[in-house]
DOPATI-376863 format. One record per residue (C-alpha): residue number from 1; residue in three letters; z, x, y. Coordinates in Angstrom, 2 decimals. Layout:
<k = NUM | r = ala | c3 = Z | c1 = X | c2 = Y>;
...
END
This chain:
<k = 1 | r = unk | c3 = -21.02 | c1 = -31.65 | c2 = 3.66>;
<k = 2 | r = unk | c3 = -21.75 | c1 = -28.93 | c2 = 5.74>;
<k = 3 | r = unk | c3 = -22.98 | c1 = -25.62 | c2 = 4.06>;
<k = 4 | r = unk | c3 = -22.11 | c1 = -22.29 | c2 = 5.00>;
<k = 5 | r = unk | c3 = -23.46 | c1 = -18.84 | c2 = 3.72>;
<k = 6 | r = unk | c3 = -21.39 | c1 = -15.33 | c2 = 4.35>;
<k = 7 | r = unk | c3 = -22.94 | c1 = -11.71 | c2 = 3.53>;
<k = 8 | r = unk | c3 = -20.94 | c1 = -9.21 | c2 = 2.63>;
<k = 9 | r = unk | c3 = -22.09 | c1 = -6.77 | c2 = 0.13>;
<k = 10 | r = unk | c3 = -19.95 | c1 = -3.86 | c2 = 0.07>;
<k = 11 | r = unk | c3 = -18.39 | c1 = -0.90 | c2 = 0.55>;
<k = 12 | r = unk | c3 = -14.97 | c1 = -1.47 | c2 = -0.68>;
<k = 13 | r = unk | c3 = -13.29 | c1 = -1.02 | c2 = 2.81>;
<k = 14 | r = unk | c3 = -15.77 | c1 = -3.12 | c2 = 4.24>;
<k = 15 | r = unk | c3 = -15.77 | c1 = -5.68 | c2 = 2.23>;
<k = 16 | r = unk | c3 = -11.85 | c1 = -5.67 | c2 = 2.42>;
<k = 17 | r = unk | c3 = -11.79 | c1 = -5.45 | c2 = 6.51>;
<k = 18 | r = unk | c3 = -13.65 | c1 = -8.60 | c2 = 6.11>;
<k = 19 | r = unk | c3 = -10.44 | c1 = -10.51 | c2 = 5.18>;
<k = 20 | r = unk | c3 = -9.27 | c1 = -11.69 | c2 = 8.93>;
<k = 21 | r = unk | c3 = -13.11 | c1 = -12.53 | c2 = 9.13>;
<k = 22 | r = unk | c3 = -13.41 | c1 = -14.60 | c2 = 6.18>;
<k = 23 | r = unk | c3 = -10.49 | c1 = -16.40 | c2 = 6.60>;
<k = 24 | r = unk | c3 = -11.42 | c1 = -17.10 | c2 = 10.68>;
<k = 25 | r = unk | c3 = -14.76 | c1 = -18.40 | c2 = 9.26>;
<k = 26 | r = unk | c3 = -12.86 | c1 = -20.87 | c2 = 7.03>;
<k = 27 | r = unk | c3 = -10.50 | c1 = -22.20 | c2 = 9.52>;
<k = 28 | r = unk | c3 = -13.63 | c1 = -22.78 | c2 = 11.89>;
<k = 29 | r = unk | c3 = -15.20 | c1 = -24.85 | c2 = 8.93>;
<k = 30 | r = unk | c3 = -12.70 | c1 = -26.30 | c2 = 6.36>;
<k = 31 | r = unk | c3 = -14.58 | c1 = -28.80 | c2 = 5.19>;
<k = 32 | r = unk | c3 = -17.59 | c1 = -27.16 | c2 = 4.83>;
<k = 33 | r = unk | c3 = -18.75 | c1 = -26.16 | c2 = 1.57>;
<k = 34 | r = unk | c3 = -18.54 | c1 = -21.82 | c2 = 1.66>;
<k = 35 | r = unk | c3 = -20.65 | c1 = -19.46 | c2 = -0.16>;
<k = 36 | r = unk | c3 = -20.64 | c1 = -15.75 | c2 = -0.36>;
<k = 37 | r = unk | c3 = -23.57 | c1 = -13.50 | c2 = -1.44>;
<k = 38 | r = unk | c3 = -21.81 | c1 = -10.35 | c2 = -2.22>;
<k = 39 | r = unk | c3 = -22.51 | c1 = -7.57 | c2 = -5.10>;
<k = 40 | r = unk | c3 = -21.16 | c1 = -7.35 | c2 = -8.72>;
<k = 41 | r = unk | c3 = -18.75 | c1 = -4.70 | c2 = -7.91>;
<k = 42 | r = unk | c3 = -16.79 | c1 = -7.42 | c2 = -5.49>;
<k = 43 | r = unk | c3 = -17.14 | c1 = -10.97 | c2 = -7.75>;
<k = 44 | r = unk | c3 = -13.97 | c1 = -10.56 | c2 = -9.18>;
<k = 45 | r = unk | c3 = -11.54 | c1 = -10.08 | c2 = -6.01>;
<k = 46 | r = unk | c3 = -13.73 | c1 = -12.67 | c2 = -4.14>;
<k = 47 | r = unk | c3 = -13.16 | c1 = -15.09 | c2 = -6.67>;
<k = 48 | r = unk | c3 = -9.24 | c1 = -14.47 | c2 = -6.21>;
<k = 49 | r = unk | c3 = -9.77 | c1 = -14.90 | c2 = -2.23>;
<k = 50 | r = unk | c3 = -9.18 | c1 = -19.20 | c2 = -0.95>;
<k = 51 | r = unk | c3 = -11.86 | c1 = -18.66 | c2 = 1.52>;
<k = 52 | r = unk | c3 = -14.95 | c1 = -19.21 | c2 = -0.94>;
<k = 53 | r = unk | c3 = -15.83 | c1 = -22.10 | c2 = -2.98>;
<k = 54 | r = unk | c3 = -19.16 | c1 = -20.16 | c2 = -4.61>;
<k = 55 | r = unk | c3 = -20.36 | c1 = -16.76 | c2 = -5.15>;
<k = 56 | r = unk | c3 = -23.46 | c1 = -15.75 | c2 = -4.73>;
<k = 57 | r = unk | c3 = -24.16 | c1 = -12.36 | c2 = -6.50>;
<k = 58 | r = unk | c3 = -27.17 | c1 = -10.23 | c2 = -4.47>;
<k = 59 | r = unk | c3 = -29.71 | c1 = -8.45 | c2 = -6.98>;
<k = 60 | r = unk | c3 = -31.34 | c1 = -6.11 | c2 = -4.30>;
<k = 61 | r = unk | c3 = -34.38 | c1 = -7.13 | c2 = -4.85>;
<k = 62 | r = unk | c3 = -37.57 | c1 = -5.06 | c2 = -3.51>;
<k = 63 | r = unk | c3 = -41.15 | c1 = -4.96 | c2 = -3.85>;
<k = 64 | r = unk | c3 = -41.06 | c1 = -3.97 | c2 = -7.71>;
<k = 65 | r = unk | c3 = -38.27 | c1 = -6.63 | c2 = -8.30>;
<k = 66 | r = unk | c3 = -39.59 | c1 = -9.34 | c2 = -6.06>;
<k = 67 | r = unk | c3 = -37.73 | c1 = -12.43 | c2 = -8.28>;
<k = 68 | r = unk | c3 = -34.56 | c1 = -11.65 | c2 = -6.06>;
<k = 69 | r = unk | c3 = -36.43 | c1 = -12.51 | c2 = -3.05>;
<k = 70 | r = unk | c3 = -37.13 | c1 = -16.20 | c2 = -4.31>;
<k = 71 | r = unk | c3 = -33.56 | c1 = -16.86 | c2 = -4.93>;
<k = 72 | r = unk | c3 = -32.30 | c1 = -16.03 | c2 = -1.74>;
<k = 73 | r = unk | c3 = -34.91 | c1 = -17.81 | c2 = -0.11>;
<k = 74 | r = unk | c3 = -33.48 | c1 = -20.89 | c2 = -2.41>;
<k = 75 | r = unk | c3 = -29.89 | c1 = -20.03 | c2 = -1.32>;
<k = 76 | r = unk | c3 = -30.87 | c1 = -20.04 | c2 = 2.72>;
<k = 77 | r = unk | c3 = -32.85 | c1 = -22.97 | c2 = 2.40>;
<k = 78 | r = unk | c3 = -29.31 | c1 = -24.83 | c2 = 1.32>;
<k = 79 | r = unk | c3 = -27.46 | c1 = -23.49 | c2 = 4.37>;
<k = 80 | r = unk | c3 = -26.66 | c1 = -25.13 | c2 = 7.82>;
<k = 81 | r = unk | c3 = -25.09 | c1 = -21.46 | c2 = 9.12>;
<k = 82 | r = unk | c3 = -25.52 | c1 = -17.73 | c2 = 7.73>;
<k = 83 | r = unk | c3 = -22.83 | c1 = -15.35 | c2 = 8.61>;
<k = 84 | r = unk | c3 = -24.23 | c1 = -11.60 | c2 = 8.25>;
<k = 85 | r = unk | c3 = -21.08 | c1 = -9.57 | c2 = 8.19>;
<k = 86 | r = unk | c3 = -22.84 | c1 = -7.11 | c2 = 6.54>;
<k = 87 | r = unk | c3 = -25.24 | c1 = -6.15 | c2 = 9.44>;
<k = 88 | r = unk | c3 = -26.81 | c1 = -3.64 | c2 = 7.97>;
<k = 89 | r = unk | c3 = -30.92 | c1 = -3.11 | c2 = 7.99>;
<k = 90 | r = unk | c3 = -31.22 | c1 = -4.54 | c2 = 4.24>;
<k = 91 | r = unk | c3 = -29.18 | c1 = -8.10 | c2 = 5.05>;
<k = 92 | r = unk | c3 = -30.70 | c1 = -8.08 | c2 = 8.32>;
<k = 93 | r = unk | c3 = -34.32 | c1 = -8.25 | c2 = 6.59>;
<k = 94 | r = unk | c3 = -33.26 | c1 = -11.08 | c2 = 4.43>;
<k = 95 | r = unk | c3 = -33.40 | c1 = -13.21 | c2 = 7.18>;
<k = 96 | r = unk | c3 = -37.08 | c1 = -13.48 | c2 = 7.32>;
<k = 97 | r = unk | c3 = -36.75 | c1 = -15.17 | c2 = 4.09>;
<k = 98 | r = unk | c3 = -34.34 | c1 = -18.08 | c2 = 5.56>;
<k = 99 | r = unk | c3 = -35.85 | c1 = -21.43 | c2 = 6.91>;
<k = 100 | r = unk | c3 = -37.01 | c1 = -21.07 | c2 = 10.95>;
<k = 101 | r = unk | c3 = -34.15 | c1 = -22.67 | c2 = 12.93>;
<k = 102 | r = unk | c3 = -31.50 | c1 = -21.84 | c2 = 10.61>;
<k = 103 | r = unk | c3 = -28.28 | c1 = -20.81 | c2 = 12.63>;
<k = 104 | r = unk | c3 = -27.58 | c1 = -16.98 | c2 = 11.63>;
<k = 105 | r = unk | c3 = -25.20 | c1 = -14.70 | c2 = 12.75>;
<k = 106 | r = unk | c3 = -26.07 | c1 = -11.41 | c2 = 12.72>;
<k = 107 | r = unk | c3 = -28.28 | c1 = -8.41 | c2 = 14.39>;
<k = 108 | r = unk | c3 = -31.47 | c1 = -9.25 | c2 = 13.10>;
<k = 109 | r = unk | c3 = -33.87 | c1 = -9.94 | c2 = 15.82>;
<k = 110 | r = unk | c3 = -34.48 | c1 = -13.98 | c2 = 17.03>;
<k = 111 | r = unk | c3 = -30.11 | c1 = -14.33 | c2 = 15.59>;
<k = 112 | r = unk | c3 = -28.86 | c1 = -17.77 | c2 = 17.02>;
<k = 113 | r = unk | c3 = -25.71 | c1 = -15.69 | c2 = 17.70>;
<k = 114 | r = unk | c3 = -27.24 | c1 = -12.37 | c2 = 17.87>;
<k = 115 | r = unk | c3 = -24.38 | c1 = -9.40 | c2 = 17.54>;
<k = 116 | r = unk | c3 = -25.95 | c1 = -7.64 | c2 = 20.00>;
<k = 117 | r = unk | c3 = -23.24 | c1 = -5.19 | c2 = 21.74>;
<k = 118 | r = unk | c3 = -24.73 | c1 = -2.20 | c2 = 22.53>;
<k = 119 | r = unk | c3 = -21.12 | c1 = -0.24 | c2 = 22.05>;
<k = 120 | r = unk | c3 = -21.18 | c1 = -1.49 | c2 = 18.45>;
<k = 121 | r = unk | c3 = -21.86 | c1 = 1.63 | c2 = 16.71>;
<k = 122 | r = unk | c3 = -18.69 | c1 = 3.13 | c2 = 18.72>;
<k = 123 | r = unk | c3 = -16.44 | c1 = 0.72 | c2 = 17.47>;
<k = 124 | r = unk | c3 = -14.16 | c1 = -0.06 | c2 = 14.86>;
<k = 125 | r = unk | c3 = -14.72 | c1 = -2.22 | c2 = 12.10>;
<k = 126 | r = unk | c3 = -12.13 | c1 = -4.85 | c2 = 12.51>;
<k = 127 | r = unk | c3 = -13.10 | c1 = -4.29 | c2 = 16.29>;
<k = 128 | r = unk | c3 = -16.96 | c1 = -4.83 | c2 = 15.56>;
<k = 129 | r = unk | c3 = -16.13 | c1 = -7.82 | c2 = 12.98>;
<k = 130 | r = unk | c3 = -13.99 | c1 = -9.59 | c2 = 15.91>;
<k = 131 | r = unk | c3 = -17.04 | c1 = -8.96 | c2 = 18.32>;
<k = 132 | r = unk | c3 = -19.22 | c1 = -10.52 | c2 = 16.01>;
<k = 133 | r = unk | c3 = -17.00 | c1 = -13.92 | c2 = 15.30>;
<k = 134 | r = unk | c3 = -16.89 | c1 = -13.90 | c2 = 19.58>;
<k = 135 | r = unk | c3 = -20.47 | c1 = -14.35 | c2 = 19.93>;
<k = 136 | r = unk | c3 = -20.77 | c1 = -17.07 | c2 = 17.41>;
<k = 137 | r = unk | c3 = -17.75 | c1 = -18.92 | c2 = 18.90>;
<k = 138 | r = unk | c3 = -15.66 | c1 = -18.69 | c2 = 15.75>;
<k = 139 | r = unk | c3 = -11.50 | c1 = -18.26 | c2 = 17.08>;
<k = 140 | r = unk | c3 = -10.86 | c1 = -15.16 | c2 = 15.34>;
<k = 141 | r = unk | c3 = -6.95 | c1 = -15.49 | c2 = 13.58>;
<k = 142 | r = unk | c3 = -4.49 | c1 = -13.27 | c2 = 13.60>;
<k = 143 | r = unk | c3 = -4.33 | c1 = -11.05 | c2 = 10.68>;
<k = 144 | r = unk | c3 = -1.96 | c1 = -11.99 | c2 = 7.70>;
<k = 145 | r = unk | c3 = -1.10 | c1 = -10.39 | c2 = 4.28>;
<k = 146 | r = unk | c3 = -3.21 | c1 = -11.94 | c2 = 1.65>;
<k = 147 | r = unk | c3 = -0.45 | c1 = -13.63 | c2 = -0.60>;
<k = 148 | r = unk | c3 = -2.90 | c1 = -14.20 | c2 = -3.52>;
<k = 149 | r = unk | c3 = -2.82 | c1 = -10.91 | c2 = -4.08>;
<k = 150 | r = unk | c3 = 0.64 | c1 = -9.49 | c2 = -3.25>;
<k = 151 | r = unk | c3 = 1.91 | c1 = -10.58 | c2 = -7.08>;
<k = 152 | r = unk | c3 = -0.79 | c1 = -8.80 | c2 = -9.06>;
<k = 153 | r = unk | c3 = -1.33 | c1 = -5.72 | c2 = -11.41>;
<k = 154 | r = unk | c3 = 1.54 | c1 = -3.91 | c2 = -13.34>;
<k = 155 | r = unk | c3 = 4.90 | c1 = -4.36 | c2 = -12.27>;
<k = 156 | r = unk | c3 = 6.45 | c1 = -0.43 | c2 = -11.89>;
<k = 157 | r = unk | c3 = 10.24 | c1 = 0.33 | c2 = -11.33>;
<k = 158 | r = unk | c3 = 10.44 | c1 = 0.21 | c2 = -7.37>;
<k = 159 | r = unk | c3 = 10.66 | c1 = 2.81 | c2 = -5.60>;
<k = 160 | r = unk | c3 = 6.88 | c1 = 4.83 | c2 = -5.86>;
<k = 161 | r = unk | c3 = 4.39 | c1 = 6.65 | c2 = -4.18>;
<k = 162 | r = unk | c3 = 0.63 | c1 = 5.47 | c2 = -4.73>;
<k = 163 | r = unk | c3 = -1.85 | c1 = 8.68 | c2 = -4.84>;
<k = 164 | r = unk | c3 = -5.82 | c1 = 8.33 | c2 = -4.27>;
<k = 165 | r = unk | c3 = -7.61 | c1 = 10.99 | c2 = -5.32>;
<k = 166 | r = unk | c3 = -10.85 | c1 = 10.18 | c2 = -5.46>;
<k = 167 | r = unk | c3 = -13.50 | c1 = 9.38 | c2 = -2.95>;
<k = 168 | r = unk | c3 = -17.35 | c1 = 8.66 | c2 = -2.33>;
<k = 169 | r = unk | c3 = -18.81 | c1 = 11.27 | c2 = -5.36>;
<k = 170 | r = unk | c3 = -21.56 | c1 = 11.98 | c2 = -2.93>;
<k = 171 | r = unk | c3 = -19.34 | c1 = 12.87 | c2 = 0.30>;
<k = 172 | r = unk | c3 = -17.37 | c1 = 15.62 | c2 = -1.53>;
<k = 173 | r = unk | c3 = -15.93 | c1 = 16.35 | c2 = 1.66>;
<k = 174 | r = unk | c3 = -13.90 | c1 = 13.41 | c2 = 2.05>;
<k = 175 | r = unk | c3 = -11.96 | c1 = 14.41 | c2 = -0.88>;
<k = 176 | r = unk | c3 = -8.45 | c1 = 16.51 | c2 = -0.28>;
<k = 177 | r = unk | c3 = -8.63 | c1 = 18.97 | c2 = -3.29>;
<k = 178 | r = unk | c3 = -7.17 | c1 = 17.96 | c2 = -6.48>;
<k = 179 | r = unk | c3 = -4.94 | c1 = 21.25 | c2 = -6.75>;
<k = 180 | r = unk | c3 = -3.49 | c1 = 19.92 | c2 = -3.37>;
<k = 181 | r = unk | c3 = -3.08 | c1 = 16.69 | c2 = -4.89>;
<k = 182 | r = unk | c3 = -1.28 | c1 = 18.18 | c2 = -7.77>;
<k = 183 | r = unk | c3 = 1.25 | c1 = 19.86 | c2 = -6.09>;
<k = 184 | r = unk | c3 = 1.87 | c1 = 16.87 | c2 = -3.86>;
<k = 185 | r = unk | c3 = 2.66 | c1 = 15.23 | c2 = -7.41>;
<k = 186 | r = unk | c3 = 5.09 | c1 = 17.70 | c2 = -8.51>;
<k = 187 | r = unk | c3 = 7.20 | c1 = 18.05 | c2 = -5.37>;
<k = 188 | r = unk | c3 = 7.24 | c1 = 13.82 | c2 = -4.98>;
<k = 189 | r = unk | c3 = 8.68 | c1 = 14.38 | c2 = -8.63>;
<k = 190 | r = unk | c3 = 11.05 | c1 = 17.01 | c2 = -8.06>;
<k = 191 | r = unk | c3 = 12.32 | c1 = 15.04 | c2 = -5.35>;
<k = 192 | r = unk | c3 = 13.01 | c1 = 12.06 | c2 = -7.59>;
<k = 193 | r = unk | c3 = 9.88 | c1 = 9.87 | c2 = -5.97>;
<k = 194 | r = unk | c3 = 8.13 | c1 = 8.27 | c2 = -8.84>;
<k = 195 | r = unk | c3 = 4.08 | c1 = 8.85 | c2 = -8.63>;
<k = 196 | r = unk | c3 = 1.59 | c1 = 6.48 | c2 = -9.41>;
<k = 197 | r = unk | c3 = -2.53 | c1 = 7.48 | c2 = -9.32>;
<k = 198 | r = unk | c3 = -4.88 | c1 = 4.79 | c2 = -8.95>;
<k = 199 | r = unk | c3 = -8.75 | c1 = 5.21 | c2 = -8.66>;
<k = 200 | r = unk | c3 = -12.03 | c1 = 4.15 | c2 = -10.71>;
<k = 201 | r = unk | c3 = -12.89 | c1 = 4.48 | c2 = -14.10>;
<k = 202 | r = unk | c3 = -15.35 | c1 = 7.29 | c2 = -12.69>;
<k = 203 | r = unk | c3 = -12.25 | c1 = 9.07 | c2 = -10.93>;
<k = 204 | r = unk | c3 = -10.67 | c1 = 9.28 | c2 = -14.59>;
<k = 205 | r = unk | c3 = -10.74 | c1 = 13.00 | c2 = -14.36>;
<k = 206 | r = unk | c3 = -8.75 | c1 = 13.75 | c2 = -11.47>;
<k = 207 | r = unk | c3 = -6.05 | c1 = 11.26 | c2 = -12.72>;
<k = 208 | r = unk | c3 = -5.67 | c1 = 12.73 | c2 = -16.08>;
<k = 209 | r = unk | c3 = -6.00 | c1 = 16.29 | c2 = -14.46>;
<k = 210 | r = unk | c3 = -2.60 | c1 = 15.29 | c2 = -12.22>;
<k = 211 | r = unk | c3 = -0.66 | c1 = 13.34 | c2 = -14.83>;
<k = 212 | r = unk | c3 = -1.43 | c1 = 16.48 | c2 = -17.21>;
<k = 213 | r = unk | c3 = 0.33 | c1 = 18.98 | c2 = -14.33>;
<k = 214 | r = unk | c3 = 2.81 | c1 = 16.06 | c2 = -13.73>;
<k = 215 | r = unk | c3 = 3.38 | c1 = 13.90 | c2 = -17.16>;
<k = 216 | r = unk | c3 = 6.48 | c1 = 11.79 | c2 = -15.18>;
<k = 217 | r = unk | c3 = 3.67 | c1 = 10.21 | c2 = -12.96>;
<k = 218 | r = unk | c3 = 2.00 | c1 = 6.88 | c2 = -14.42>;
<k = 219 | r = unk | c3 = -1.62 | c1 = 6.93 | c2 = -14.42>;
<k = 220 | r = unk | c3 = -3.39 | c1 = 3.98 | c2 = -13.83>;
<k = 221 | r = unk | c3 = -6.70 | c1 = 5.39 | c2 = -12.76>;
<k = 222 | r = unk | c3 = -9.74 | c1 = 3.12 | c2 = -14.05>;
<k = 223 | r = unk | c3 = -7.68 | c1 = 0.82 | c2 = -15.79>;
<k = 224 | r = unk | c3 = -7.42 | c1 = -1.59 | c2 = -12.74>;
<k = 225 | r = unk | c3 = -9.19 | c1 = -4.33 | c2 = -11.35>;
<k = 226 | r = unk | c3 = -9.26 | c1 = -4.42 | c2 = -7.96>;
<k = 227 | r = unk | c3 = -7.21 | c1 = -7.90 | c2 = -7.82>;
<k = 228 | r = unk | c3 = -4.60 | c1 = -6.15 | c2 = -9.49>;
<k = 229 | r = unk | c3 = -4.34 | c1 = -2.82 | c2 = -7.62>;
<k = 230 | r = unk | c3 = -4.09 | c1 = -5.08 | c2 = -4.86>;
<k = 231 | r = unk | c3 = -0.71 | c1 = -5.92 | c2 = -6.02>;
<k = 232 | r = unk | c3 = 0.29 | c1 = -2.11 | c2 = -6.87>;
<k = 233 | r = unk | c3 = -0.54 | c1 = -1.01 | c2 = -3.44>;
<k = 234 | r = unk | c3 = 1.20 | c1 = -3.96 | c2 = -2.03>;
<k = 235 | r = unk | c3 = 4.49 | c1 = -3.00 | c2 = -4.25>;
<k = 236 | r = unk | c3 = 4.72 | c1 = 0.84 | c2 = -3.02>;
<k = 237 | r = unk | c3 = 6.77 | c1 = 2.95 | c2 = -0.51>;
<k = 238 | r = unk | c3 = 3.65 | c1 = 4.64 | c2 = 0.82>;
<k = 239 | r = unk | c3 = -0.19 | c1 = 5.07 | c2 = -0.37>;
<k = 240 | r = unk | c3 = -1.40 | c1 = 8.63 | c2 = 0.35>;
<k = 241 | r = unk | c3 = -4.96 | c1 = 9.22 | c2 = -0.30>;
<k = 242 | r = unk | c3 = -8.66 | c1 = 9.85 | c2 = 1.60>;
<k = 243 | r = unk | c3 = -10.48 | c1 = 8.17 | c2 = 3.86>;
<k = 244 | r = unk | c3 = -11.56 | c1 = 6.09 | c2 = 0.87>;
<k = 245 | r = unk | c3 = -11.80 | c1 = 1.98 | c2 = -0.26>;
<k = 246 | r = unk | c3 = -8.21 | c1 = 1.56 | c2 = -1.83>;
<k = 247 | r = unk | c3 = -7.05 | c1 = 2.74 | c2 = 1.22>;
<k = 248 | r = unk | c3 = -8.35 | c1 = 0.03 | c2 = 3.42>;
<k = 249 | r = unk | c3 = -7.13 | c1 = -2.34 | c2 = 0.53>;
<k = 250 | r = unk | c3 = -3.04 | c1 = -0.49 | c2 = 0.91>;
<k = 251 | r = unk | c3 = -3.52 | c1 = -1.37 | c2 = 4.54>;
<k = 252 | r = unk | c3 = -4.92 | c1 = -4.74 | c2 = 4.07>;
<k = 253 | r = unk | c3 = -1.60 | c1 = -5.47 | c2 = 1.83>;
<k = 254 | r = unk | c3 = 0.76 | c1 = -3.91 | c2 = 4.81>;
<k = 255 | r = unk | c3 = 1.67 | c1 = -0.93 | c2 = 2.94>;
<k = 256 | r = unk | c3 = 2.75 | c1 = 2.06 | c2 = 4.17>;
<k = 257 | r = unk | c3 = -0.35 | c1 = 4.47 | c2 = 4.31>;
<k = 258 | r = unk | c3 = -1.42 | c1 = 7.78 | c2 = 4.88>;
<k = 259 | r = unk | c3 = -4.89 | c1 = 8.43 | c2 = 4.96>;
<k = 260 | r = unk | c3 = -6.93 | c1 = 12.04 | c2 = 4.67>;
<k = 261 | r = unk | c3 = -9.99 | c1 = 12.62 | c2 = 7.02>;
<k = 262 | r = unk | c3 = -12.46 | c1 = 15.46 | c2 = 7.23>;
<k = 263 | r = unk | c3 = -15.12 | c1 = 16.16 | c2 = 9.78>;
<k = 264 | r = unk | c3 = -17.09 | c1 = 14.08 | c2 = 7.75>;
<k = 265 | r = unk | c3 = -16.36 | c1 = 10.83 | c2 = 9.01>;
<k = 266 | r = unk | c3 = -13.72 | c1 = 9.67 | c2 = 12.05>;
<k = 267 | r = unk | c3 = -11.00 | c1 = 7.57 | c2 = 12.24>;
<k = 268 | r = unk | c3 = -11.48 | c1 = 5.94 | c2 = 15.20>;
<k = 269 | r = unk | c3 = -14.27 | c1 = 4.31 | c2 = 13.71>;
<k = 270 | r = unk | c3 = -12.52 | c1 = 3.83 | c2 = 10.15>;
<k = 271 | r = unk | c3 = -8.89 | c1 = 4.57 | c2 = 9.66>;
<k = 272 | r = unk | c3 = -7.18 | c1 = 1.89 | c2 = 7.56>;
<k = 273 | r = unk | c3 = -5.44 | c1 = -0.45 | c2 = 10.34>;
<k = 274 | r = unk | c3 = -2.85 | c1 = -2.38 | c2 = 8.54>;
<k = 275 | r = unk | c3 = -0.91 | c1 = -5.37 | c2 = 9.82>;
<k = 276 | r = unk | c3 = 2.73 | c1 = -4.58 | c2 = 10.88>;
<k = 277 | r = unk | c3 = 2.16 | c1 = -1.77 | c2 = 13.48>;
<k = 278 | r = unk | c3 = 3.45 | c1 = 1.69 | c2 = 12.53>;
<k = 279 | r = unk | c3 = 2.44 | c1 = 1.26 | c2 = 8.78>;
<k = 280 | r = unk | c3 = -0.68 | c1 = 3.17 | c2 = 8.67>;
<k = 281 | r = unk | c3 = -1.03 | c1 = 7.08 | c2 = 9.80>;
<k = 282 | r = unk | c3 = -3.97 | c1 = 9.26 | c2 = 9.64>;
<k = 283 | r = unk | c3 = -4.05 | c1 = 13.08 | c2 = 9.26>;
<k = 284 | r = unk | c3 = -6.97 | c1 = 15.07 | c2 = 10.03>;
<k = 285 | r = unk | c3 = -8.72 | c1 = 18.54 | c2 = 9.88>;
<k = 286 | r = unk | c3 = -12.22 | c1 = 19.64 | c2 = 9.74>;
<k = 287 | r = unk | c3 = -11.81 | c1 = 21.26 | c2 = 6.37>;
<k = 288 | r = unk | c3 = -8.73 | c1 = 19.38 | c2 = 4.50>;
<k = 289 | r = unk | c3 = -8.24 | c1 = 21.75 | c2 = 2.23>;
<k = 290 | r = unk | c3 = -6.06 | c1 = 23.33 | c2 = 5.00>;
<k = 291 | r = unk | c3 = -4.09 | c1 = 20.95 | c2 = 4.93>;
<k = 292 | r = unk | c3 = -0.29 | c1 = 21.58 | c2 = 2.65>;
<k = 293 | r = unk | c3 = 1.36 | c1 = 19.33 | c2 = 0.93>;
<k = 294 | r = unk | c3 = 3.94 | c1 = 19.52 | c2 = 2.98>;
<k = 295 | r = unk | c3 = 2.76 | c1 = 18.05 | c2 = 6.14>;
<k = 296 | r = unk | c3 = 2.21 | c1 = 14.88 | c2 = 3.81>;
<k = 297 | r = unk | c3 = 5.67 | c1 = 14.77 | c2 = 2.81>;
<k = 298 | r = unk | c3 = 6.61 | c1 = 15.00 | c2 = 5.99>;
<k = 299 | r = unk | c3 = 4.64 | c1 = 11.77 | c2 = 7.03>;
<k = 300 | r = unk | c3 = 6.70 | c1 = 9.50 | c2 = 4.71>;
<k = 301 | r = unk | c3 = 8.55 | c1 = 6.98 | c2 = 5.35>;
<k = 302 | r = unk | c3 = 12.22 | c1 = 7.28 | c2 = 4.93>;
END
């Protein structure tokens, strides 16, 4: 049976944009026996994805913690092809630990299918991701909602409005300001829209900070797995939030989004693309706290 190894460590929206990738990678091989190497924060949606048949769990290893380096060499030594959808500098050295001739797809230097567009850097991550299956010959597929994932989480009383308001702790300026969130709360109350807050059990602040300012609102904020807020963001009218990982996860489920971006980072390079066109809007400034409420509320949909 042949063996096939895919990288993809993380971020949240990256590993999520990697669906349509995953799933192209299967089709190309579906009898081959599929592995990813990913990190802890991922193990439990990738063991919910039909694309995988192991998980491989990366320990960053470095000079001081050199044991991780043995293991992976272990792990390539099993593999016909290596898929680096991670392409960043760190996977990219881990191929000097795989077996010489091993197929690898990547951007480390001697790739069999190197990813070597020049424009990469000025394109979008779906956009790179499709490049990438391209130059190793691998028929990319058409996008599709993930149906293992569209019945998880809590079931909520239909209609709602899914808020994000957290973000990258060390990109500050990603984040719309919670008072703005807040009142965004109250007036999708007042106007008889349920409100839902989702985030990380780090992000517990700034959920219990709006549900105290708007007690109708349920607050779900670190008391999700990601399998299951899946299936909350799949359920809603609309996810509003910032240019953050549950976003790419509302458009990866088709929902409705709207999606906050500063100067610090641009959305035509990361905006949440979702499936059925029309679903997925982006609203930007250079400082979002200038941005009201009400040019959110604006932006839903009917």
């Amino acid at each position: 049976m042949e063996r096939i190894l895919i990288i993809k460590l993380g971020a949240l929206g990256d590993f999520v944009q990697a669906f349509g990738a995953f799933a192209s990678i299967k089709a190309a091989f579906p009898n081959a026996h599929i592995t990813l190497l990913t990190t802890p924060p991922f193990v439990e949606l990738a063991q919910s994805c039909p694309w995988f048949d192991e998980i491989q769990i990366d320990s960053r290893p470095t000079l001081r913690r050199p044991q991780g380096f043995l293991h992976l060499r272990r792990l390539f030594q099993k593999q016909d092809a290596v898929f680096d959808l991670q392409t960043s500098g760190r996977s990219a050295r881990y191929r000097s630990l795989a077996p010489r001739g091993l197929h690898w797809s990547g951007i480390s230097r001697g790739c069999s299918a190197l990813h070597a567009n020049p424009h990469r850097d000025d394109m979008h991550t779906l956009a790179r991701l499709n490049d990438q299956l391209h130059h190793a010959r691998i028929p990319v597929l058409a996008r599709t909602v993930p149906d293992f994932l569209t019945n998880k989480g809590a079931e909520i009383a239909k209609p709602y409005v899914v808020l994000v308001p957290g973000a990258a702790p060390h990109r500050p300026q990603k984040r719309w300001p919670l008072e703005r969130f807040i009142l965004l709360a109250q007036n999708l109350s007042q106007q008889g829209k349920h409100v839902v807050i989702v985030g990380s059990p780090a992000e517990q602040d700034l959920g219990s900070a709006i549900h105290a300012a708007c007690p109708e609102a349920t607050n779900l904020v670190g008391q999700t797995t990601l399998t299951e807020l899946a299936g909350v963001l799949h359920r809603s009218s609309c996810v509003i939030g910032n240019d953050t990982g549950p976003l790419h996860l509302a458009a990866a489920m088709d929902a409705h989004t709207i999606t906050l971006f500063s100067k610090d980072s641009d959305p035509r390079l990361a905006a949440p693309l979702g499936i059925t066109p029309g679903r997925t809007r982006t609203l930007s400034a250079p400082d979002l706290a200038t941005i009201q409420p009400e040019r959110l509320e604006a932006l839903l949909p009917p």
